[in-house]
OpenMM code with the backbone's topology and positions (N, CA, C; nanometers):
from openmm import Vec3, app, unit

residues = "UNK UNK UNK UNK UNK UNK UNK UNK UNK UNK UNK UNK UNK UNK UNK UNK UNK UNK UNK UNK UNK UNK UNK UNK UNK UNK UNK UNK UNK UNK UNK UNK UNK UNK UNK UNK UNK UNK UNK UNK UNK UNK UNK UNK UNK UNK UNK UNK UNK UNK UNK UNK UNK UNK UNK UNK UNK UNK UNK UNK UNK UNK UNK UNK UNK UNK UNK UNK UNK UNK UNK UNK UNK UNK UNK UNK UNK UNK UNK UNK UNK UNK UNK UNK UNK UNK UNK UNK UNK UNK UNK UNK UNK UNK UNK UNK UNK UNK UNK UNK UNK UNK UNK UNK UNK UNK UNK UNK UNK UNK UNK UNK UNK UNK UNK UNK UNK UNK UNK UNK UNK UNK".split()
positions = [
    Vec3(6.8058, 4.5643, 11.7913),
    Vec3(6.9382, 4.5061, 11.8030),
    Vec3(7.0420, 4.6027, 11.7462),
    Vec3(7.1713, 4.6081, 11.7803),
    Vec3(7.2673, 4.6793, 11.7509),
    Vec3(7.3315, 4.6111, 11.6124),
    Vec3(7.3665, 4.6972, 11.5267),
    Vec3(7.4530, 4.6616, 11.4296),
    Vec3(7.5951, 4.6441, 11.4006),
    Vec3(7.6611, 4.5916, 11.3817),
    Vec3(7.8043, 4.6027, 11.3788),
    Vec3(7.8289, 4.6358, 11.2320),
    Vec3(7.8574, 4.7721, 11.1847),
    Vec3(7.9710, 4.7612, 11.0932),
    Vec3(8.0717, 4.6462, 11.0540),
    Vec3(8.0986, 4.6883, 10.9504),
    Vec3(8.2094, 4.5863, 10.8580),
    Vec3(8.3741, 4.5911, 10.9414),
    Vec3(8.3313, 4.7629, 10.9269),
    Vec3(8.4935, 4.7780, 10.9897),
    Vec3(8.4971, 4.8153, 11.1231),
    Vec3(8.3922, 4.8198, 11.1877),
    Vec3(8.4122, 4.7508, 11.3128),
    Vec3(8.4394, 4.6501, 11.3753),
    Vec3(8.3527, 4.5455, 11.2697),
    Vec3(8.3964, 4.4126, 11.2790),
    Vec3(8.5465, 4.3405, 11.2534),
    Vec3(8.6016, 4.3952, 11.1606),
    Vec3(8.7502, 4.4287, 11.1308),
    Vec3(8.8394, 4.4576, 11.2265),
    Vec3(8.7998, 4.5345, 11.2728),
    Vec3(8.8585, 4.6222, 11.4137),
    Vec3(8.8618, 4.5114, 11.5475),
    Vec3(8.7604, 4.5020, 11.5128),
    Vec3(8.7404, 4.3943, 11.6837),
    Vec3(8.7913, 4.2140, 11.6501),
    Vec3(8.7887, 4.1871, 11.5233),
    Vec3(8.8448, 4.0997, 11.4654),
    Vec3(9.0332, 4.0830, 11.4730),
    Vec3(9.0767, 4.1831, 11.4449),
    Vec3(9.1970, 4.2344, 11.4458),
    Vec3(9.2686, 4.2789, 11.6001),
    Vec3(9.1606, 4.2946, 11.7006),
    Vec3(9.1741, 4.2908, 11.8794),
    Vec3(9.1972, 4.1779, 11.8993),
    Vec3(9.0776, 4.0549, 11.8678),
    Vec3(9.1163, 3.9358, 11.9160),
    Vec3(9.2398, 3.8605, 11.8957),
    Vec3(9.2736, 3.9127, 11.7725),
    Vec3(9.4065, 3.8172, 11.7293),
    Vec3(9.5293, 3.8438, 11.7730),
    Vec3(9.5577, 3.9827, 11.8207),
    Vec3(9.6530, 4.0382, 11.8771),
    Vec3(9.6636, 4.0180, 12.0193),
    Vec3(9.5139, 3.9676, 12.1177),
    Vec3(9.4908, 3.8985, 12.2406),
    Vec3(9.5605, 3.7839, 12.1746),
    Vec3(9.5595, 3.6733, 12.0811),
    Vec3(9.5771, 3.5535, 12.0807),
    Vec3(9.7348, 3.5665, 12.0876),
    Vec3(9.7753, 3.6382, 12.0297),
    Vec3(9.9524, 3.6659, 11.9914),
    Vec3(9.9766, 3.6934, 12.1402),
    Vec3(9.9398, 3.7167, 12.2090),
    Vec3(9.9589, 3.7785, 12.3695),
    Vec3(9.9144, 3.6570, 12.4396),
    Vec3(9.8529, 3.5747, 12.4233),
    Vec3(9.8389, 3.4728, 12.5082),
    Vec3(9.7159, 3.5355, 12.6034),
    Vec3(9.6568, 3.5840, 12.5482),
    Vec3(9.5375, 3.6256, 12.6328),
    Vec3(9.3959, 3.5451, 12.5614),
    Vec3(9.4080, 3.4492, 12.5726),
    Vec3(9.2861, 3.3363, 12.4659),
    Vec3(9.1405, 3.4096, 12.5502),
    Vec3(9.1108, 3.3901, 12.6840),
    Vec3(8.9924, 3.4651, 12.7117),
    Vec3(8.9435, 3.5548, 12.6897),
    Vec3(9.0389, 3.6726, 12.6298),
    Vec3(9.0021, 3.7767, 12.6305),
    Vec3(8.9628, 3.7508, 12.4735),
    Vec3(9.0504, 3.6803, 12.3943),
    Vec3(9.0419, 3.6401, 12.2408),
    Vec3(8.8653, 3.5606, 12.2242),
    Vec3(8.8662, 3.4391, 12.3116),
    Vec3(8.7486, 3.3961, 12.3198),
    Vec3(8.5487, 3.5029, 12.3376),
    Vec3(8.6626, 3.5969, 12.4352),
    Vec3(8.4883, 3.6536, 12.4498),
    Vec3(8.4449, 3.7459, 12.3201),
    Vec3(8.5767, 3.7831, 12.2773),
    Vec3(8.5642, 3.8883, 12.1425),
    Vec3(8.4984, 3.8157, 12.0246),
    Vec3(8.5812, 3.7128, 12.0159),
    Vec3(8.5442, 3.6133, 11.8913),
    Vec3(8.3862, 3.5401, 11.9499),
    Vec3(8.3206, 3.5374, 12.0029),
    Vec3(8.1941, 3.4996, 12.0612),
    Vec3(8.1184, 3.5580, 12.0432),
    Vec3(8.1529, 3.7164, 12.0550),
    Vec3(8.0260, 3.8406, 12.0577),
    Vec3(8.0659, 3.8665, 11.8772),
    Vec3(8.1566, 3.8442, 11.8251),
    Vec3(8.1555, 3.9047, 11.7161),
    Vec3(8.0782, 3.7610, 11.6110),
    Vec3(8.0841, 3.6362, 11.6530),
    Vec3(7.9941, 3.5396, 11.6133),
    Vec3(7.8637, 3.5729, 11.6424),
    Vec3(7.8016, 3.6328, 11.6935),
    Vec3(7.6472, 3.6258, 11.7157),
    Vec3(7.6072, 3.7512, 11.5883),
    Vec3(7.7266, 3.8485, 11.6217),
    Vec3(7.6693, 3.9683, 11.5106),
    Vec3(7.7010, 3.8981, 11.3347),
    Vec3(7.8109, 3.8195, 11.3018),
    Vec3(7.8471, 3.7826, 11.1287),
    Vec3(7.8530, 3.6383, 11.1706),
    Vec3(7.7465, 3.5541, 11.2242),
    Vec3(7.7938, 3.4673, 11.2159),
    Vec3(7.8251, 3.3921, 11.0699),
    Vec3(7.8170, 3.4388, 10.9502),
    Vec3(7.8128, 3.3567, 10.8118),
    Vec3(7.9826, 3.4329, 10.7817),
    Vec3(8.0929, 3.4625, 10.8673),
    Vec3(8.2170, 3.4815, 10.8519),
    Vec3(8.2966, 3.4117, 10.8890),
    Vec3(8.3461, 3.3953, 10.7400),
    Vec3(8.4602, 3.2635, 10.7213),
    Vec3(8.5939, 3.2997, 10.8178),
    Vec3(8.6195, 3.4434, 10.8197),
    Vec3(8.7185, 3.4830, 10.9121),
    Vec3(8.7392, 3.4104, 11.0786),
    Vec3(8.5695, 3.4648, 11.0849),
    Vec3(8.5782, 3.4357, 11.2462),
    Vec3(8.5750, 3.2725, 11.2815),
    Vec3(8.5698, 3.1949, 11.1588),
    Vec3(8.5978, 3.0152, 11.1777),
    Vec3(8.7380, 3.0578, 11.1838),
    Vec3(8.8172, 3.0688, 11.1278),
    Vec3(8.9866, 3.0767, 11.0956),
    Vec3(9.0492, 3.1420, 11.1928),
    Vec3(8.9503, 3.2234, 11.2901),
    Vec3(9.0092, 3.3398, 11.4122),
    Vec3(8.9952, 3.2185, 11.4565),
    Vec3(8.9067, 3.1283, 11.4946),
    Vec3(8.8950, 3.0459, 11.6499),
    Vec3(9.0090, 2.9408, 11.5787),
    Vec3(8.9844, 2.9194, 11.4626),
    Vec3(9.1063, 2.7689, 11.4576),
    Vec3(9.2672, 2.8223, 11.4991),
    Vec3(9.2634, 2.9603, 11.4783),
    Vec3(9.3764, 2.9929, 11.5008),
    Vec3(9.3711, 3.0167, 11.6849),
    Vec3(9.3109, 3.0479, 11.7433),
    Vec3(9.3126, 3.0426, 11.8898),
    Vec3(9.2975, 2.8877, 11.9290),
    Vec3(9.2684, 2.7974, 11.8953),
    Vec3(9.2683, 2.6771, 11.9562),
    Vec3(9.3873, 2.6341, 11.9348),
    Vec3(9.4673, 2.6446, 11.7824),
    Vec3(9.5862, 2.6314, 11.7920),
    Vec3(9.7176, 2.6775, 11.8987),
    Vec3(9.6796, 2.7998, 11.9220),
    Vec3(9.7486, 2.8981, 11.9587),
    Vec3(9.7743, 2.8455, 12.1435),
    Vec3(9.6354, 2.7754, 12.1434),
    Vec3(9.6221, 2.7602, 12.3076),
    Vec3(9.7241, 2.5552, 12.2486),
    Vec3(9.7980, 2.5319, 12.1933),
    Vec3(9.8756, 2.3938, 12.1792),
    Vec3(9.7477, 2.2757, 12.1743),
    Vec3(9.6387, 2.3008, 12.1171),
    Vec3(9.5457, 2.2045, 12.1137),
    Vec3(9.4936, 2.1737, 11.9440),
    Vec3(9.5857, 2.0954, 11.9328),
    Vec3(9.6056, 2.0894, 11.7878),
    Vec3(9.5041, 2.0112, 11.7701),
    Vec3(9.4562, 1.8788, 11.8533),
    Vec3(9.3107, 1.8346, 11.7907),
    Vec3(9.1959, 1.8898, 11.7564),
    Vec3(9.1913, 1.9555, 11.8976),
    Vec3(9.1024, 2.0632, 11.8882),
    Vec3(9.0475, 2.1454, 11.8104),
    Vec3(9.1735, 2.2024, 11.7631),
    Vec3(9.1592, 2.2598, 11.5984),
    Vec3(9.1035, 2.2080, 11.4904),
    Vec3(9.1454, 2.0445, 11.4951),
    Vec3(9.1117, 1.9946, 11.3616),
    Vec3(8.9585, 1.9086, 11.3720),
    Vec3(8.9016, 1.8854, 11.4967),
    Vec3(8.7758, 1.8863, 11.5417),
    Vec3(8.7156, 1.9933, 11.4719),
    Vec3(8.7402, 2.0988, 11.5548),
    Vec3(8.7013, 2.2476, 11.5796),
    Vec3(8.6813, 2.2359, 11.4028),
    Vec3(8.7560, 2.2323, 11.3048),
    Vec3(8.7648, 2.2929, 11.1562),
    Vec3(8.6971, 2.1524, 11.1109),
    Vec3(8.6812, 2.0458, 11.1514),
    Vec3(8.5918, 1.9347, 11.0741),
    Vec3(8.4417, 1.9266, 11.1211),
    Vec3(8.4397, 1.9731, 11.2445),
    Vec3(8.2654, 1.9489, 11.2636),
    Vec3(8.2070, 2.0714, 11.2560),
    Vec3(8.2698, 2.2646, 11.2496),
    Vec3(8.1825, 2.3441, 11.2503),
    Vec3(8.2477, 2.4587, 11.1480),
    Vec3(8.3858, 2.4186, 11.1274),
    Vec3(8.4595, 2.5126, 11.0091),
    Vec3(8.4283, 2.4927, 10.8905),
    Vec3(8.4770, 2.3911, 10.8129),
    Vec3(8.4300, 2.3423, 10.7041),
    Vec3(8.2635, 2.3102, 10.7068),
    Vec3(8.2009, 2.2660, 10.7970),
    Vec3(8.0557, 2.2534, 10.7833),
    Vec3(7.9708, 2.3774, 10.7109),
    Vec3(8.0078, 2.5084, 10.7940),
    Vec3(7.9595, 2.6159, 10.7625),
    Vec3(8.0433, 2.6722, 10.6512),
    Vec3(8.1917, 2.6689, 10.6238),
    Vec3(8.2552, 2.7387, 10.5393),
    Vec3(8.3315, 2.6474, 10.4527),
    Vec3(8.2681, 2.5448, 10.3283),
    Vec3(8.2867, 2.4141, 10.2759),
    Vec3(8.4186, 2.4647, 10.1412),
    Vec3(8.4505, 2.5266, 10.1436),
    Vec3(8.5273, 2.6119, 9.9892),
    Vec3(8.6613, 2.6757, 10.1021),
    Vec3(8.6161, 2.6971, 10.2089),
    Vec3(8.7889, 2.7933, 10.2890),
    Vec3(8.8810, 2.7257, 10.2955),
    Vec3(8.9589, 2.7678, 10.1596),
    Vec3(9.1034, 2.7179, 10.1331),
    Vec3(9.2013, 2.7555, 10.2894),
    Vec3(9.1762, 2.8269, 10.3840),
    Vec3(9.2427, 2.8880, 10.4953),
    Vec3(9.1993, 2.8027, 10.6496),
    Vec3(9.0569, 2.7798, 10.6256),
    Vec3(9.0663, 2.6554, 10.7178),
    Vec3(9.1152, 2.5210, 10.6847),
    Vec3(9.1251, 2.4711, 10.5316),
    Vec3(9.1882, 2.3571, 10.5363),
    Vec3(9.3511, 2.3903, 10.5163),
    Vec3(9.3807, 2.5226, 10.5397),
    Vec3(9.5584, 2.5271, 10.5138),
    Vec3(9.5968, 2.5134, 10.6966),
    Vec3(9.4810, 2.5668, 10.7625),
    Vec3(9.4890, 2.5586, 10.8931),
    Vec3(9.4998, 2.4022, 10.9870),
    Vec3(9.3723, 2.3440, 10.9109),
    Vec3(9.3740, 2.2352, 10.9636),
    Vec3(9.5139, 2.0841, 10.9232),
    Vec3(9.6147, 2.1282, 10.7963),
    Vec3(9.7043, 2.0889, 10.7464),
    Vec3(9.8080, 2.1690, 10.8938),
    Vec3(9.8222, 2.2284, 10.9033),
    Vec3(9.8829, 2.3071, 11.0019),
    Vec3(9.8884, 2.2275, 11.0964),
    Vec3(9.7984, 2.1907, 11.1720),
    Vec3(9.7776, 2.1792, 11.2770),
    Vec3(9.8377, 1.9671, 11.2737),
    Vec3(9.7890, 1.8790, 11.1420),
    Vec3(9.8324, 1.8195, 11.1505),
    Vec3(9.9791, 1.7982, 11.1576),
    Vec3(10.0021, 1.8787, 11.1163),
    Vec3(10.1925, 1.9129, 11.1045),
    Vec3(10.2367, 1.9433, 11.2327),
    Vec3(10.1796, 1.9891, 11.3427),
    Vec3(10.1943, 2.0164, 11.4688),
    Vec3(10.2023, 1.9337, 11.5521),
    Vec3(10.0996, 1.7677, 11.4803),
    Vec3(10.0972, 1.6728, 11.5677),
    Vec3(10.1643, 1.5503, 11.5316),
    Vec3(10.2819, 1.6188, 11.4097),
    Vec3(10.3679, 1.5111, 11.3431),
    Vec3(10.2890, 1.4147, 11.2673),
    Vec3(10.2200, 1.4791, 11.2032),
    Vec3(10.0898, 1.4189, 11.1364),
    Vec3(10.1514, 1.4159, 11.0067),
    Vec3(10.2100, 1.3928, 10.8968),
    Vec3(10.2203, 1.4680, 10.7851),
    Vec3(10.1646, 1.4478, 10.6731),
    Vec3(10.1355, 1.2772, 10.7059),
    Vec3(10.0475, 1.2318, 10.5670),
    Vec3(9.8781, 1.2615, 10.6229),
    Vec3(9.8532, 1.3080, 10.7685),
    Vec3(9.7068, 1.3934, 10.6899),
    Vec3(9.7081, 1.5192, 10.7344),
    Vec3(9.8411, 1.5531, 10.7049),
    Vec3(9.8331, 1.7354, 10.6671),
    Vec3(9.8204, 1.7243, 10.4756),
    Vec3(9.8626, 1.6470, 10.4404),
    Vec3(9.9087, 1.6384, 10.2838),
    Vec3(9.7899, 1.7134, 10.2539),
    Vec3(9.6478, 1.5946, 10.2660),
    Vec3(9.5527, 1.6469, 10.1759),
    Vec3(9.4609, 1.8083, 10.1792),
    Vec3(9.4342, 1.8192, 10.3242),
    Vec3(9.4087, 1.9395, 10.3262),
    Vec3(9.4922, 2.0540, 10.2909),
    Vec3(9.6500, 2.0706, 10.2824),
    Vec3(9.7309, 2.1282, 10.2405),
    Vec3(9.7272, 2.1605, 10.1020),
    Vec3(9.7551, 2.0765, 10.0348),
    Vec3(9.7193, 2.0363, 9.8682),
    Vec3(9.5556, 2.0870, 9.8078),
    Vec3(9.4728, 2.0646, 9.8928),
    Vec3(9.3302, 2.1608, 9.8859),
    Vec3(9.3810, 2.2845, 9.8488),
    Vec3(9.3956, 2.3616, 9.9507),
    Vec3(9.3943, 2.4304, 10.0241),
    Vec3(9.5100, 2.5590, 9.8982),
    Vec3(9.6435, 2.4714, 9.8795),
    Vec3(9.7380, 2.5236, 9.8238),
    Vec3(9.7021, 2.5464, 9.6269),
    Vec3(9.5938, 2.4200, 9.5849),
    Vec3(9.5569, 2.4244, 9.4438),
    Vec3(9.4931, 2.5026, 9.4308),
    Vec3(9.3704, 2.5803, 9.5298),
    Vec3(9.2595, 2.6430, 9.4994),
    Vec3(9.3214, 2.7853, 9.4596),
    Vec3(9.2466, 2.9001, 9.3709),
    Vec3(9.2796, 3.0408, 9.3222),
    Vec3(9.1983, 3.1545, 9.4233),
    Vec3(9.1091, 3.1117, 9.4950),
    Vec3(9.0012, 3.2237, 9.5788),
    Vec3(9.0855, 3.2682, 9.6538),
    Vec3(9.2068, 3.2490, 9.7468),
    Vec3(9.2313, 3.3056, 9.8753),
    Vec3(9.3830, 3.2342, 9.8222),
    Vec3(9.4128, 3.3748, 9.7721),
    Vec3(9.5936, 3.3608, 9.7632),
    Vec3(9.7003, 3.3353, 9.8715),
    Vec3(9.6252, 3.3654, 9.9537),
    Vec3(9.7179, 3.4067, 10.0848),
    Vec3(9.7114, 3.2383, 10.1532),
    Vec3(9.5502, 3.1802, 10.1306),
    Vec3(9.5725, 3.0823, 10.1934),
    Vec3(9.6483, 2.9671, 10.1107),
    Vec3(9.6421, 2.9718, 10.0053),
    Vec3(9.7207, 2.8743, 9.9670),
    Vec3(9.8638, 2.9129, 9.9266),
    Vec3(9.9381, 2.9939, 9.9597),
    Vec3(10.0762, 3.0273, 9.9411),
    Vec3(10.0770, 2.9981, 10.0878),
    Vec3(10.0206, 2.9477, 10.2006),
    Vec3(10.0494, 2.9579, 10.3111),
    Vec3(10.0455, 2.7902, 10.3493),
    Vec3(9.9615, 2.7590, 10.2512),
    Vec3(9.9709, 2.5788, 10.2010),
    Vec3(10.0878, 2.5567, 10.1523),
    Vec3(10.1436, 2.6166, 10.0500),
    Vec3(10.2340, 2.5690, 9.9691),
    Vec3(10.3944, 2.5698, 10.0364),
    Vec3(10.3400, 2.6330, 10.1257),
    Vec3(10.4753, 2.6579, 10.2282),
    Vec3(10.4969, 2.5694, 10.3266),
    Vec3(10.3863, 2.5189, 10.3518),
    Vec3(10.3840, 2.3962, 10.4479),
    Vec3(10.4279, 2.2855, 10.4104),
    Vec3(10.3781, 2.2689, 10.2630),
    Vec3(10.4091, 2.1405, 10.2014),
    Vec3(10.5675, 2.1001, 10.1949),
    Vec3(10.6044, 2.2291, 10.1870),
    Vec3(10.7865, 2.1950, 10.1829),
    Vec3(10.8806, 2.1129, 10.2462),
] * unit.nanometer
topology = app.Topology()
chain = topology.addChain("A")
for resn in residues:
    res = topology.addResidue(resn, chain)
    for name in ("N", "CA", "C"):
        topology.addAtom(name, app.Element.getBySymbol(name[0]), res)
């Protein structure tokens, strides 16, 4: 079997998302697919797809998507529950963006994700 590097994985991680910013979700989808079979134990590549399901206006989807296989596999990612707060906020949801937000925004592991909580909460 072939190996993928870290920063290859980085690399091709960093393709898909710039497909997603482009509105190219298929092309985002097949990247984020092949790069799941090589890391699948990467919390990133849960947070790449919640962010492409978002991206495609399927805000349930997302919060499906981050309750039955995001959080399952990645139970601590302050960034999928700042995501999945996101997404309730998308669907004029606000009292159940609160709690995942507030997760998400208290925790110290992933600065980025919870300054990205705390911004939501506003």
């Amino acid at each position: 079997m072939v190996d993928l590097e870290p920063d290859e994985a980085r690399l091709l991680l960093n393709i898909a998302l710039m497909a997603v910013g482009q509105n190219r979700f298929q092309s985002a989808e097949a990247i984020l697919s092949a790069l799941e079979r090589f890391r699948p134990d990467e919390a990133s590549l849960a947070s790449a797809r919640a962010v492409l399901i978002m991206s495609a206006q399927d805000f349930q989807g997302a919060v499906d998507y981050i309750d039955r296989v995001g959080l399952v596999k990645f139970p601590d990612s302050a960034m999928l529950q700042a995501f999945k707060g996101m997404a309730y906020l998308r669907m004029e949801r606000p009292q159940d963006a609160k709690g995942p937000l507030t997760a998400a925004a208290n925790q110290t592991a992933d600065p980025a994700a919870a300054q990205l909580a705390k911004d939501l909460l506003l």
